[in-house]
C-alpha positions in Angstrom: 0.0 0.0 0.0 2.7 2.4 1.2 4.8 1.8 -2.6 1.3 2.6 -4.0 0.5 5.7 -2.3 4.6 6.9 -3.2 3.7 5.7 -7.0 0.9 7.9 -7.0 2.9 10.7 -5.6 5.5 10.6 -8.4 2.7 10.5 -11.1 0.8 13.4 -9.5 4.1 15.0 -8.9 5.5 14.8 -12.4 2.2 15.9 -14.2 2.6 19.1 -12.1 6.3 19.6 -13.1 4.9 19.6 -17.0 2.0 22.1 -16.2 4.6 24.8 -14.4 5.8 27.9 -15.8 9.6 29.1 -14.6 9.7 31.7 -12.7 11.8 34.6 -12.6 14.4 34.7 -9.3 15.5 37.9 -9.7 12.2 39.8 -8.2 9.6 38.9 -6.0 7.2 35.9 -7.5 3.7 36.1 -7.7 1.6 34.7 -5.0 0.6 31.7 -7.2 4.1 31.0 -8.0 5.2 31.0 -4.5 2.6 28.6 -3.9 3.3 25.9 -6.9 6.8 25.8 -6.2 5.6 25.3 -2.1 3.9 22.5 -3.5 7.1 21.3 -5.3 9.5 21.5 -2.8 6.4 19.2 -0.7 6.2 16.6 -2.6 9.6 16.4 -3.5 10.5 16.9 0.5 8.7 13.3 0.3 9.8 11.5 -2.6 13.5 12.4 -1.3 13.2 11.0 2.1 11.5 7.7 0.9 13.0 4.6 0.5 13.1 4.2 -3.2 15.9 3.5 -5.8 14.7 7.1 -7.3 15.6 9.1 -4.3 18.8 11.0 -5.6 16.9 11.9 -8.6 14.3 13.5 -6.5 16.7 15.3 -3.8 18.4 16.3 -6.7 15.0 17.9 -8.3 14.9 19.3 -4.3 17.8 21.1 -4.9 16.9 22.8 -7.9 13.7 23.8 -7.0 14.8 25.2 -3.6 14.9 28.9 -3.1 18.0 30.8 -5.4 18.2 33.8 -3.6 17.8 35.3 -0.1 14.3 36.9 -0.7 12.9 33.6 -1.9 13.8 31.9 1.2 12.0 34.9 3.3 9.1 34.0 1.0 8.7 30.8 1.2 9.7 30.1 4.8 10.2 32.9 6.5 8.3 34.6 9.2 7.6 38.4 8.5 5.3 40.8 9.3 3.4 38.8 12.1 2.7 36.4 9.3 4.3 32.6 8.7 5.3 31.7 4.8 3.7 29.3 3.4 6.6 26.6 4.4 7.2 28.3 7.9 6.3 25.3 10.0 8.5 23.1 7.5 11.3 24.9 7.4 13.3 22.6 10.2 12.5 19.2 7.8 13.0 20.7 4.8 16.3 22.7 5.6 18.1 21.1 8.6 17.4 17.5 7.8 17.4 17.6 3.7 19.1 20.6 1.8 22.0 21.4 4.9 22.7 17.6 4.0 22.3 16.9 0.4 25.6 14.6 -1.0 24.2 14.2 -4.7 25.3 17.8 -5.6 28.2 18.6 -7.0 30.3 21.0 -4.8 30.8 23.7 -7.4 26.8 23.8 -8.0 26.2 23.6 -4.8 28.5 26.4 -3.1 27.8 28.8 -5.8 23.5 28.3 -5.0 24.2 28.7 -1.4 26.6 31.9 -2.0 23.9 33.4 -4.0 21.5 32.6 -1.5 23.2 34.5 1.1 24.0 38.3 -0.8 21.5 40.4 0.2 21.0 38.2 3.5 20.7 38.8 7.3 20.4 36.8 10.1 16.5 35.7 11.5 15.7 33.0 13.8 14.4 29.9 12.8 14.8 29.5 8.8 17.2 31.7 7.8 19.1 30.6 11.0 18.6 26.8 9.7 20.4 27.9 6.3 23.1 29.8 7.8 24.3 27.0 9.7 24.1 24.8 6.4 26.3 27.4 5.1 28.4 28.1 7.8 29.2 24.6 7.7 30.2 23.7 4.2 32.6 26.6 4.4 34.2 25.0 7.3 35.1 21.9 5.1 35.7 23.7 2.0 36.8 27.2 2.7 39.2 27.2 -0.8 36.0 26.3 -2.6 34.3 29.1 -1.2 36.9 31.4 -2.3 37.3 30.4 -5.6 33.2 31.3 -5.8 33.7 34.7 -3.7 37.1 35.7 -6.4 34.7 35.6 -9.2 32.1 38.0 -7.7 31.9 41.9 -7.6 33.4 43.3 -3.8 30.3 44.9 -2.9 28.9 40.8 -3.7 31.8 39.3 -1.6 31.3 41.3 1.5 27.5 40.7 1.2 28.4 37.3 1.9 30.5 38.0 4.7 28.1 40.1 6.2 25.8 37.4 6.3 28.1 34.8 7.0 29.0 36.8 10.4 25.2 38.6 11.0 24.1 36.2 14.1 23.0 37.7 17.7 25.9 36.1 19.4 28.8 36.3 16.7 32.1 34.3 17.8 35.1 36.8 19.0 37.2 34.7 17.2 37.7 33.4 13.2 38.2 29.4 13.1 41.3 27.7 12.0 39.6 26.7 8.7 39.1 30.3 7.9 42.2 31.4 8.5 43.3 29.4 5.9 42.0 32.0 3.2 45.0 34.5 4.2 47.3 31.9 2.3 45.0 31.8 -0.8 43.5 34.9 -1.2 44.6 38.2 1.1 41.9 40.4 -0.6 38.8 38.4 0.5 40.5 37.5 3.7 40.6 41.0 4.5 37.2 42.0 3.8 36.3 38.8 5.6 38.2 39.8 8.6 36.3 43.4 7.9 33.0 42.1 8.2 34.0 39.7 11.3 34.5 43.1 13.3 31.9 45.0 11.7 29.5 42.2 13.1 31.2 42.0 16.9 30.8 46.0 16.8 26.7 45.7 15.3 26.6 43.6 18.7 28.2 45.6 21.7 
């Protein structure tokens, strides 16, 4: 019954994915759009974390149709205004325990979505917090990755990043070992890094 039901899904899922229109990242979507791709990311949210032989393929269609850019994320799960997105209460599931982990990706792709995610960005409590961890994590294991992204990118884009990368109520006094590691490979973005790590101590005195 249960292989059924997650048969079911798929069709119903992959009829939808036929019937959608793309929509535009660079501005705020419509209300119905932010709603079909909430209805995306749901079904794929399932398909991905059901046992299946198909399951890379869908965390892989996850990933895709996961929020591109910071005000996406606000849209879709954020909290603002008094009022929950439309993903609010799913936020934890869909971010901590599938996108922060996703292994299918390849690391380019996937550095370069999260980097874009963050320009623009600051710290909020519960989703936004979720991603920033994510973030803040992947940089830890692949900080010369995250420079070769960052060297590519306008200044005003690179300390964007930073600024979200550091923008946290509780900021740590001190830059990791793994970060330090940027002074040896690129002494322009470690400085604005280490720019932005003060700025964001001084935002919090």
């Amino acid at each position: 019954m249960k292989l059924f039901n997650l048969l079911f899904l798929i069709s119903i899922f992959n009829l939808s994915i036929t019937k959608a229109h793309p929509t535009c990242l660079c501005k705020k979507a419509p209300v119905d759009s932010i709603a079909l791709k909430a209805k995306k990311l749901r079904q794929l949210y399932i398909l991905s974390t059901a046992s299946s032989d198909t399951k890379e393929i869908y965390e892989k269609q996850f990933f895709d149709e996961f929020p591109g850019t910071f005000m996406q994320l606000n849209e879709l799960y954020g909290y603002e205004n008094g009022k929950a997105a439309i993903l609010y209460y799913e936020a934890e599931n869909h971010i901590i325990q599938l996108f922060n982990n996703l292994n299918c990706i390849n690391d380019t792709i996937y550095y370069r979505k999260i980097i874009n995610i963050a320009l623009g960005g600051h710290w909020d409590a519960d989703a936004v917090n979720y991603f920033q961890a994510g973030l803040i994590g992947r940089a830890e294991k692949k900080p010369e990755l995250i420079v070769y992204i960052l060297e590519n990118l306008p200044e005003k884009d690179v300390k964007s990043f930073w600024y979200f990368y550091f923008d946290e109520p509780h900021p740590a006094k001190q830059i990791t070992v793994s970060l330090r590691k940027i002074k040896s490979i690129d002494s322009k973005i470690y400085a604005i890094m280490i720019n932005s790590h003060d700025e964001a101590l001084n935002r919090k005195e």
